[in-house]
VOZAZA-894404 format. One record per residue (C-alpha): x, y, z; residue in three letters; chain. Coordinates in steps of 0.5 Angstrom, whole numbers, plus 2048, in hexadecimal, padded with zeros to 3 digits. Last residue first. Example, Ala and Ser with C-alpha at 12.3 -4.5 7.8 and 13.67 -1.06 7.14 Angstrom:
<sites>
{site {81B, 7FE, 80E}, SER, A}
{site {819, 7F7, 810}, ALA, A}
</sites>
This chain:
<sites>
{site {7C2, 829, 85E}, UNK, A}
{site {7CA, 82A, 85E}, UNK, A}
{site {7CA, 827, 865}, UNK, A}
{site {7CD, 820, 862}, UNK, A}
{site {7C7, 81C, 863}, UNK, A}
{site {7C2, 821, 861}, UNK, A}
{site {7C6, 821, 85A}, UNK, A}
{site {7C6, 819, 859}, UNK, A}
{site {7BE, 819, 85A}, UNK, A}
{site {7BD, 81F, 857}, UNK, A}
{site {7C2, 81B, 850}, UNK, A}
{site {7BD, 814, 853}, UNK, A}
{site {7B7, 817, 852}, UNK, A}
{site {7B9, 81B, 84B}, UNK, A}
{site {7BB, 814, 848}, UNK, A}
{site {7B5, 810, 84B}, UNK, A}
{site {7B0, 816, 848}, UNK, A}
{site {7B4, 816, 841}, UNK, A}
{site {7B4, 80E, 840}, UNK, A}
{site {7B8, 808, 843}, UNK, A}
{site {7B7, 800, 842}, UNK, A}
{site {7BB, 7FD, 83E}, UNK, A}
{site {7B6, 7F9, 83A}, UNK, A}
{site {7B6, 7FE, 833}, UNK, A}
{site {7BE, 7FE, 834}, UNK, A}
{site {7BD, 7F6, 832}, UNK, A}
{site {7C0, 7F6, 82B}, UNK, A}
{site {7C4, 7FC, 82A}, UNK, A}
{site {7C6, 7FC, 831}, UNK, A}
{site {7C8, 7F6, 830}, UNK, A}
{site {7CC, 7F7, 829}, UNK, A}
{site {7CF, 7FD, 82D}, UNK, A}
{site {7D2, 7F9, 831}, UNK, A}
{site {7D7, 7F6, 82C}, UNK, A}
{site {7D8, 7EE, 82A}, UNK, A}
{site {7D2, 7EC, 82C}, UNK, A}
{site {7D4, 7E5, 82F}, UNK, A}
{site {7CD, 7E5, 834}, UNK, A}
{site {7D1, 7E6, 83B}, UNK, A}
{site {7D5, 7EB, 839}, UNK, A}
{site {7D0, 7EF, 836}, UNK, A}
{site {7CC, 7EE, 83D}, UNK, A}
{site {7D2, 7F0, 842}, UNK, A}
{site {7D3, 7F7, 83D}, UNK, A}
{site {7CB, 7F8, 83D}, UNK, A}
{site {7CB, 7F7, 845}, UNK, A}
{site {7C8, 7F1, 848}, UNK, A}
{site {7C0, 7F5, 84B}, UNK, A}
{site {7BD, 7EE, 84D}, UNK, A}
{site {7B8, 7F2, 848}, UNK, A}
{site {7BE, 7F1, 843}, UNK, A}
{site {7C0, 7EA, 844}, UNK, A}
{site {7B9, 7E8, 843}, UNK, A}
{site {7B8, 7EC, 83C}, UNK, A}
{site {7BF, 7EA, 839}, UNK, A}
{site {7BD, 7E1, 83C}, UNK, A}
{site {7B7, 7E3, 839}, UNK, A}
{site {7BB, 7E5, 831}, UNK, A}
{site {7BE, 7E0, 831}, UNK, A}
{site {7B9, 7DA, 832}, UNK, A}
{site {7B5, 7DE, 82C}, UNK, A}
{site {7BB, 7DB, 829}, UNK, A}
{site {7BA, 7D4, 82B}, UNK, A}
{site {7B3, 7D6, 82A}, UNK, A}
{site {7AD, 7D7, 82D}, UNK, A}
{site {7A6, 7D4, 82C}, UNK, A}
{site {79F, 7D7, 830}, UNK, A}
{site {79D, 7D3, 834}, UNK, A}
{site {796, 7CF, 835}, UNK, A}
{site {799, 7C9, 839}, UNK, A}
{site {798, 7C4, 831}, UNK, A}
{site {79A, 7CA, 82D}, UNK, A}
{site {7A0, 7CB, 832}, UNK, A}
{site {7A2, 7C3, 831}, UNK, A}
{site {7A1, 7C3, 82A}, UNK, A}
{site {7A5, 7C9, 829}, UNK, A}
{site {7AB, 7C5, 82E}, UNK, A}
{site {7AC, 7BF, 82A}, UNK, A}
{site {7AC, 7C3, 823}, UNK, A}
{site {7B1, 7C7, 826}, UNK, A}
{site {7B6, 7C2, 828}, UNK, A}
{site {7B4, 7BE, 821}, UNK, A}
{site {7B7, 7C6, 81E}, UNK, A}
{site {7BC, 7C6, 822}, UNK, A}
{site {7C0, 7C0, 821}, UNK, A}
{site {7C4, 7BD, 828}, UNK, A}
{site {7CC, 7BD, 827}, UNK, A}
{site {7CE, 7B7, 825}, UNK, A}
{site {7D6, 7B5, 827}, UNK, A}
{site {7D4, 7B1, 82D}, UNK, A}
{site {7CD, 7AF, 82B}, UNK, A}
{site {7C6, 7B3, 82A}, UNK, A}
{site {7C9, 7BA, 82E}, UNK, A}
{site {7C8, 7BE, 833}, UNK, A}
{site {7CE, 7BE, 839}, UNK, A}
{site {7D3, 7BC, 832}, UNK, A}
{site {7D8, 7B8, 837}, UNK, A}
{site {7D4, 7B1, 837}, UNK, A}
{site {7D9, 7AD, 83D}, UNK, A}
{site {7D4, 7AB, 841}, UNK, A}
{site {7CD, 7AA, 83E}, UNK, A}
{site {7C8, 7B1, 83F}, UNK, A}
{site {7C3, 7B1, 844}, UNK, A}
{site {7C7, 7B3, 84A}, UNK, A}
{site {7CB, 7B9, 845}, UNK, A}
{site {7C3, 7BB, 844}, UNK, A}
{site {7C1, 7BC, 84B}, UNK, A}
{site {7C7, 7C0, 84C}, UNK, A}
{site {7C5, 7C4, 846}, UNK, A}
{site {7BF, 7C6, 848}, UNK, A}
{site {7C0, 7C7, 84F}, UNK, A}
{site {7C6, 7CC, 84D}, UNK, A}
{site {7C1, 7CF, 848}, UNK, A}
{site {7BC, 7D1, 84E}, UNK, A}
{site {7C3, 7D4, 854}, UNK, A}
{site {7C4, 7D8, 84D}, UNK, A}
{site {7CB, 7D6, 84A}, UNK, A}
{site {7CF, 7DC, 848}, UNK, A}
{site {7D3, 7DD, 841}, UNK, A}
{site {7DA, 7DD, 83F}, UNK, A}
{site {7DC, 7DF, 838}, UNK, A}
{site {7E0, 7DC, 832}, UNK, A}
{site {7E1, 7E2, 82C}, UNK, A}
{site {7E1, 7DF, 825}, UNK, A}
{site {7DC, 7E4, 822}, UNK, A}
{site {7D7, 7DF, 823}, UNK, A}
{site {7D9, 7D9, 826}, UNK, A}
{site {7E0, 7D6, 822}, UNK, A}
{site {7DE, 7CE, 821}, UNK, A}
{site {7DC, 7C7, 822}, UNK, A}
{site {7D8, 7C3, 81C}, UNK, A}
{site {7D9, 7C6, 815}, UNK, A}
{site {7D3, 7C5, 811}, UNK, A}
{site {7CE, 7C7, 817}, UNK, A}
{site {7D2, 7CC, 81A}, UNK, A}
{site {7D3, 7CB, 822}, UNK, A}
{site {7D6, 7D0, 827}, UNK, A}
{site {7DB, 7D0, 82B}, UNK, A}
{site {7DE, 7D4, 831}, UNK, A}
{site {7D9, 7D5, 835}, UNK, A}
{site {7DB, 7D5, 83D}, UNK, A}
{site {7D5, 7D2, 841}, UNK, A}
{site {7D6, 7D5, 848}, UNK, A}
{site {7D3, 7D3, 84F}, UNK, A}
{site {7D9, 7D1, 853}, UNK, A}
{site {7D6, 7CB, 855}, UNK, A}
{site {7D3, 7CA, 84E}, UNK, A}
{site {7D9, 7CA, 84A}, UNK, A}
{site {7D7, 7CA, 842}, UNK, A}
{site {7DC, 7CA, 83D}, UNK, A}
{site {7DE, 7C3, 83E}, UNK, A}
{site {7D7, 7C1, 83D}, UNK, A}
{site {7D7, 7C3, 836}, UNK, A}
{site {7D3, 7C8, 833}, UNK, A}
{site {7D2, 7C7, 82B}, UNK, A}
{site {7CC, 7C6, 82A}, UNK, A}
{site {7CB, 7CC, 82F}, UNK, A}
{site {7D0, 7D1, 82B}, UNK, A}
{site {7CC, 7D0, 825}, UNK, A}
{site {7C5, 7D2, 827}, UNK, A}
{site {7C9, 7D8, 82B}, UNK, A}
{site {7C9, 7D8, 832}, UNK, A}
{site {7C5, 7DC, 836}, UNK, A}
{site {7C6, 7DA, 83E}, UNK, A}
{site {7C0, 7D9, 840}, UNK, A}
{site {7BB, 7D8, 83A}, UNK, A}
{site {7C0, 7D4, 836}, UNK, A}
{site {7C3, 7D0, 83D}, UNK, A}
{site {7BB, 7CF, 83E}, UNK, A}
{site {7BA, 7CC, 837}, UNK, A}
{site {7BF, 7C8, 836}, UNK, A}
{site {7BE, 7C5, 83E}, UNK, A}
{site {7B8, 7C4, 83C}, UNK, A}
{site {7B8, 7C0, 836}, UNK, A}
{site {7B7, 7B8, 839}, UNK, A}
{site {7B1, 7BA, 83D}, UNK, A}
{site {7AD, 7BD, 838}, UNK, A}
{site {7AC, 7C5, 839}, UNK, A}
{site {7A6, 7C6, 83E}, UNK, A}
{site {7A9, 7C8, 843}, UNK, A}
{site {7AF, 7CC, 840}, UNK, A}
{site {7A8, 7D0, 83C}, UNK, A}
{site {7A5, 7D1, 843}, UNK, A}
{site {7AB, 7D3, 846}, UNK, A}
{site {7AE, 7D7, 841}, UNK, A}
{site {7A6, 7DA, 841}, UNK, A}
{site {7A7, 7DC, 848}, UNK, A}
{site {7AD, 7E0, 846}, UNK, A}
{site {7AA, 7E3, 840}, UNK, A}
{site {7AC, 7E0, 839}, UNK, A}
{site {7AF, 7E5, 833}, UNK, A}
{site {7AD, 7E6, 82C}, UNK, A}
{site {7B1, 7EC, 82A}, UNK, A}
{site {7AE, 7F2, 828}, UNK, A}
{site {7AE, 7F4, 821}, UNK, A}
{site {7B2, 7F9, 81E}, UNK, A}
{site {7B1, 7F7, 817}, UNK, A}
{site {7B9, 7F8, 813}, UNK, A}
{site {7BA, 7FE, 80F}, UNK, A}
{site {7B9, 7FD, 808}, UNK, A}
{site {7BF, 7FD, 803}, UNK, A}
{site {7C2, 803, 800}, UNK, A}
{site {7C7, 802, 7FC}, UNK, A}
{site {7CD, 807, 7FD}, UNK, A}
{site {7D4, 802, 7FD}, UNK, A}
{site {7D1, 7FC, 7F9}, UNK, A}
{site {7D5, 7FE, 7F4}, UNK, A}
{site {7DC, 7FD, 7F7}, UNK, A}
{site {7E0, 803, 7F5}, UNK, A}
{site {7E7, 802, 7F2}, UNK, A}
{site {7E6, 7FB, 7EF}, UNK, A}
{site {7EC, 7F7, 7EE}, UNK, A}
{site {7F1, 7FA, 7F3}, UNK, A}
{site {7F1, 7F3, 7F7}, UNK, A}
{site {7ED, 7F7, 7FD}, UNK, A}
{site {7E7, 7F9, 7F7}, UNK, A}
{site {7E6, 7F2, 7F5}, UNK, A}
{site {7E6, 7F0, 7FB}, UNK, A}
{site {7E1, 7F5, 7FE}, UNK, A}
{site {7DD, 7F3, 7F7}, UNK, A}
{site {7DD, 7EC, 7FB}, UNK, A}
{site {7DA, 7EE, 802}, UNK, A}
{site {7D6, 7F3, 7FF}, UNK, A}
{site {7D2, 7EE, 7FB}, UNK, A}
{site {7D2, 7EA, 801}, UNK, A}
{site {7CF, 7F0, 804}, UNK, A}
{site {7C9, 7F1, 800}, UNK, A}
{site {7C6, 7EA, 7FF}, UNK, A}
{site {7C7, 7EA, 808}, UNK, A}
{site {7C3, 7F1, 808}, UNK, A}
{site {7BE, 7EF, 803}, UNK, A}
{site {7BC, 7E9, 807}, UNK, A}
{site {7BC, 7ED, 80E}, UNK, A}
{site {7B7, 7F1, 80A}, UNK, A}
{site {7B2, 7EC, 809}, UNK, A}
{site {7B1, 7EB, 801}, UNK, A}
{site {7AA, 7ED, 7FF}, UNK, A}
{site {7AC, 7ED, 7F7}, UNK, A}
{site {7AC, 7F5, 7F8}, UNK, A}
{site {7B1, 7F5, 7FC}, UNK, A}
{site {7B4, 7F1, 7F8}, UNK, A}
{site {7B4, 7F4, 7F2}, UNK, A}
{site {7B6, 7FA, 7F5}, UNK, A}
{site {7BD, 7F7, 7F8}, UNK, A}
{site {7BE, 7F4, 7F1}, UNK, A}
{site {7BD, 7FB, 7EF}, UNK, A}
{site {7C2, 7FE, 7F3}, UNK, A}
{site {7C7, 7F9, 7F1}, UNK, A}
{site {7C6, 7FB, 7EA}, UNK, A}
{site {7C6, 802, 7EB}, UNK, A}
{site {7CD, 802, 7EF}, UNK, A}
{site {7D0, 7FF, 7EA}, UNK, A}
{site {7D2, 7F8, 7E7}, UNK, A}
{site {7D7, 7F8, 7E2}, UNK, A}
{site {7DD, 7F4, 7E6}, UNK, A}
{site {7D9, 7EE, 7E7}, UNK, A}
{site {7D7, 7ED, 7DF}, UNK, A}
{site {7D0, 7EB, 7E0}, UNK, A}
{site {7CE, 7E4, 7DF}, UNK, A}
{site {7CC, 7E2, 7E7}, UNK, A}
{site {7C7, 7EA, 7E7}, UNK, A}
{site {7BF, 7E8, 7E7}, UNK, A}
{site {7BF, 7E1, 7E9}, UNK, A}
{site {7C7, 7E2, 7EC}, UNK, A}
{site {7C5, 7E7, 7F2}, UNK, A}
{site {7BE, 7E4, 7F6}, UNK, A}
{site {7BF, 7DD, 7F6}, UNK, A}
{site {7C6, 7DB, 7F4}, UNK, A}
{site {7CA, 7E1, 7F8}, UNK, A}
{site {7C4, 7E1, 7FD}, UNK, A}
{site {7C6, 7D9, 7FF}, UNK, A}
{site {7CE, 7DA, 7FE}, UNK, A}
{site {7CD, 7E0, 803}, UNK, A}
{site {7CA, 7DC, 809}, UNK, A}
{site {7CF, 7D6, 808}, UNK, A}
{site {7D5, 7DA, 808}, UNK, A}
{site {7D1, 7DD, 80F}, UNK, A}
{site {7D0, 7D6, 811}, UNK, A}
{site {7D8, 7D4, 810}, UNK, A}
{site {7DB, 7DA, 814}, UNK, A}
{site {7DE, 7DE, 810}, UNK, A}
{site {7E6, 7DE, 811}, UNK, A}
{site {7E9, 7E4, 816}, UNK, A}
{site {7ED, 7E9, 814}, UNK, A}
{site {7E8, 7EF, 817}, UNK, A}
{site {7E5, 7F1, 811}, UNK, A}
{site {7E4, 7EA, 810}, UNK, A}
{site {7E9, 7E4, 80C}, UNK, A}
{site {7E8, 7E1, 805}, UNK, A}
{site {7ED, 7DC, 805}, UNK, A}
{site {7EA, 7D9, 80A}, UNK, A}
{site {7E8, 7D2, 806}, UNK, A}
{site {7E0, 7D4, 805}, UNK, A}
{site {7E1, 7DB, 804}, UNK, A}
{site {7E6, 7D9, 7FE}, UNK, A}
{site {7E1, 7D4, 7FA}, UNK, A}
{site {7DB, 7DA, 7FD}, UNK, A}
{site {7DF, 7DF, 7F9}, UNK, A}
{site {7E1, 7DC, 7F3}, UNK, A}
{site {7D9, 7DA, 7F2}, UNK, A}
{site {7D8, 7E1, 7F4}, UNK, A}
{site {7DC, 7E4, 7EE}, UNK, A}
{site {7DA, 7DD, 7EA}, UNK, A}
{site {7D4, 7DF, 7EA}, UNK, A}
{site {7D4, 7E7, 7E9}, UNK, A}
{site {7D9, 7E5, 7E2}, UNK, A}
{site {7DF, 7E6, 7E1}, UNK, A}
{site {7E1, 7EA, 7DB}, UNK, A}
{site {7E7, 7ED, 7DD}, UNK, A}
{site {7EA, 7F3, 7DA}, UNK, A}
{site {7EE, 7F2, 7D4}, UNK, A}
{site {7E8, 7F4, 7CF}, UNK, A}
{site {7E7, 7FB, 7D4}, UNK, A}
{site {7EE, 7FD, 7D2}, UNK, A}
{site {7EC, 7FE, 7CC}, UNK, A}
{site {7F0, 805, 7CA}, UNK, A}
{site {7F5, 802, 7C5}, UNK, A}
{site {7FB, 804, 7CA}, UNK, A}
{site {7F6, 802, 7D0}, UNK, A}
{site {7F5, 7FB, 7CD}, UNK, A}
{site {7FC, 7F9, 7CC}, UNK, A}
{site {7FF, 7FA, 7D2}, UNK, A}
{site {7F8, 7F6, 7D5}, UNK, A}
{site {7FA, 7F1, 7D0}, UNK, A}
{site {801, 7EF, 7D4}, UNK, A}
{site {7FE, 7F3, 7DB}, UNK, A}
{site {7F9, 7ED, 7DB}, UNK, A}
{site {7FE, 7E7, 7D8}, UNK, A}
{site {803, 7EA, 7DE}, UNK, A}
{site {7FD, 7E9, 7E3}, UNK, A}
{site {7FB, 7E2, 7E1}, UNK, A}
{site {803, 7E0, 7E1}, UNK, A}
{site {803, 7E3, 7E9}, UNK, A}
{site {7FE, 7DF, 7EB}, UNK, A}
{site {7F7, 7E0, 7EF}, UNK, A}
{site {7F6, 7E6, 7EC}, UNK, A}
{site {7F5, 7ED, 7ED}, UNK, A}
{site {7F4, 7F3, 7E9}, UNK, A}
{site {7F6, 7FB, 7E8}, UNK, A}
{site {7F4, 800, 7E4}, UNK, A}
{site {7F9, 807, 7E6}, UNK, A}
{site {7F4, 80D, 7E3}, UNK, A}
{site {7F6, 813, 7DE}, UNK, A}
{site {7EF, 810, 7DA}, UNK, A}
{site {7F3, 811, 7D3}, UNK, A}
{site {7FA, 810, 7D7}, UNK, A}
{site {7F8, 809, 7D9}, UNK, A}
{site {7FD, 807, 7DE}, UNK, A}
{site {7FD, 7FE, 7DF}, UNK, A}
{site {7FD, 7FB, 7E4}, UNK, A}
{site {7FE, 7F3, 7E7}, UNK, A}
{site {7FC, 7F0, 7EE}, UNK, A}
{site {7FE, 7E9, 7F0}, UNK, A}
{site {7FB, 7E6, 7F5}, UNK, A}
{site {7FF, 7E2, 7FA}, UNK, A}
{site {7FD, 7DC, 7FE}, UNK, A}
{site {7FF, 7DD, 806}, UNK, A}
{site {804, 7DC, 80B}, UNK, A}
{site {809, 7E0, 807}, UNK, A}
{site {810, 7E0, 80B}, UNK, A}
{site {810, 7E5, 810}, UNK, A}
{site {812, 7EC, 80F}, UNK, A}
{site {80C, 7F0, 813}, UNK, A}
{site {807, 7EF, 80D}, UNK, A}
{site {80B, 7E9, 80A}, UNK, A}
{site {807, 7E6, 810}, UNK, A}
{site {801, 7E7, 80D}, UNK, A}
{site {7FB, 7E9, 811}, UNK, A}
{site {7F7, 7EE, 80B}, UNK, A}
{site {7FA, 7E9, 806}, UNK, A}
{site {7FF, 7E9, 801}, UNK, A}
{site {7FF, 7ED, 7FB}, UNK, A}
{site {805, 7EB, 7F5}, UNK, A}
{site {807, 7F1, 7F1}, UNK, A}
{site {807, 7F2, 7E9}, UNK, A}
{site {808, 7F8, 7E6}, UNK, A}
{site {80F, 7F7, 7E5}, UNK, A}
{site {812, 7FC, 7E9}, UNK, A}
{site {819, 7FD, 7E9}, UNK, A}
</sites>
């Protein structure tokens, strides 16, 4: 006989597939409103809280007031609650894997910077779609960057789509809002004989980090992490199997995925040279110490005053990225082979970003089809 309370487990819960609970239940509680001709339900953290609810709800539905019993938590601690639990992997993605700590930390910032100024005090299960549309067109017409304002829209949604998975909201009101699109602009990227000025130019003690972010396109975070166990240059390969978070240390690379990437001839030089530099026994391939991975904003400030002083334009580690995509692709490795290469998790994200590099148009198309068709006797 049903209670009216049950216990929610967890997406990746054994209890799902019959094994013993491997999680921290929530637990939910409902009520029927015949007024409404609706099923109200809430979720808990435990059982006594739950049948405290489903108590005074029971009540408020007969009396008609069944919004007295709903919860008052406010915006802030909704998201306070969900960064908490974020930052302990309680909280899971879509796919069921924790958020990486950079991108709690991201959605933390632009909850306390751009949502709770205007919104930290309103009830959390009241806000509508207009508020949050307006929040979005306050900020757009503050000047925020759009990248910004996708961020703050979709912490919101990561929480509100909790609340809606624990039955507690049956629409997400971030579903709907209109955010701006994000400005295409075209990647900064280094020519190949401006790779080789700027590696040239580069203070001697950082080549090396900027040679394998330029040829072999590494994540800032998975060069400060790199080991030299990971590298193997007889056989030409660096297998990326980390990546390094500021506040964390060692860590899953995005998406959790390990790659290996070719070395270059050029990049093999750089790092064979560096390996010989290095002390004996220094497993961090570029790092200050034995477990101090370098700094990148001194990395960079080493190298824009090196390149102010030989006349070139700067580049970034992540500038880095995007010349070993456009070096790769005029050497002609394929969009699949590049995506891998670069930890993309689909290579549709590749094409996305660097399709307009990828030679091809309409007139190379229809020489090549006539040419396809002459040589099979249909031309």
């Amino acid at each position: 006989m049903s209670t009216g309370i049950e216990a929610r487990h967890a997406r990746g819960c054994t209890s799902r597939t019959g094994g013993r609970c491997s999680c921290t239940p929530g637990w939910q509680a409902n009520v029927w409103d015949n007024r409404a001709q609706k099923r109200i339900r809430k979720t808990f953290p435990t059982k006594s809280a739950a049948k405290r609810w489903r108590q005074d709800a029971i009540v408020a539905v007969r009396q008609g007031k069944l919004a007295e019993a709903q919860p008052k938590t406010s915006m802030r601690e909704a998201c306070d609650a969900w960064i908490a639990d974020a930052r302990k992997g309680i909280v899971r993605t879509r796919g069921g894997d924790p958020f990486k700590p950079s991108t709690v930390r991201a959605y933390d910032q632009a909850l306390r910077l751009r949502v709770f100024p205007t919104l930290a005090d309103v009830a959390f299960y009241r806000v509508r779609r207009v508020h949050l549309q307006d929040l979005v067109d306050q900020l757009v017409a503050a000047g925020v960057a759009p990248a910004t304002i996708n961020t703050t829209v979709g912490a919101l949604g990561a929480i509100y789509s909790r609340a809606v998975h624990r039955d507690e909201l049956d629409v997400s009101p971030t579903t709907g809002v209109r955010v701006p699109a994000a400005r295409n602009g075209r990647e900064r990227f280094a020519t190949p004989n401006e790779a080789v000025r700027l590696l040239a130019a580069a203070p001697g003690r950082d080549r090396a980090v900027w040679a394998t972010a330029m040829y072999a396109g590494l994540r800032r975070g998975e060069l400060m992490a790199l080991r030299w166990s990971d590298i193997d240059l007889k056989g030409g390969t660096i297998d990326v199997v980390r990546s390094w978070d500021p506040e964390h240390g060692p860590g899953d690379t995005k998406n959790r995925n390990r790659r290996r990437v070719p070395i270059a001839a050029t990049l093999r030089e750089h790092l064979a040279v560096e390996r010989l530099r290095q002390p004996h026994g220094v497993e961090l391939c570029f790092g200050l110490s034995a477990g101090h991975p370098f700094r990148p904003d001194r990395l960079q400030g080493r190298a824009d005053e090196a390149w102010k002083a030989a006349k070139l334009d700067r580049l970034t580690l992540h500038d880095c990225r995007h010349t070993f995509a456009s070096l790769a692709i005029a050497a002609g490795v394929n969009a699949k082979a590049l995506s891998t290469y670069l930890g993309h998790s689909s290579v549709s994200i590749t094409l996305d970003r660097y399709g307009h590099m990828m030679p091809g148009n309409e007139a190379e198309a229809a020489t090549l089809l006539d040419a396809y068709l002459e040589a099979s006797g249909m031309g």
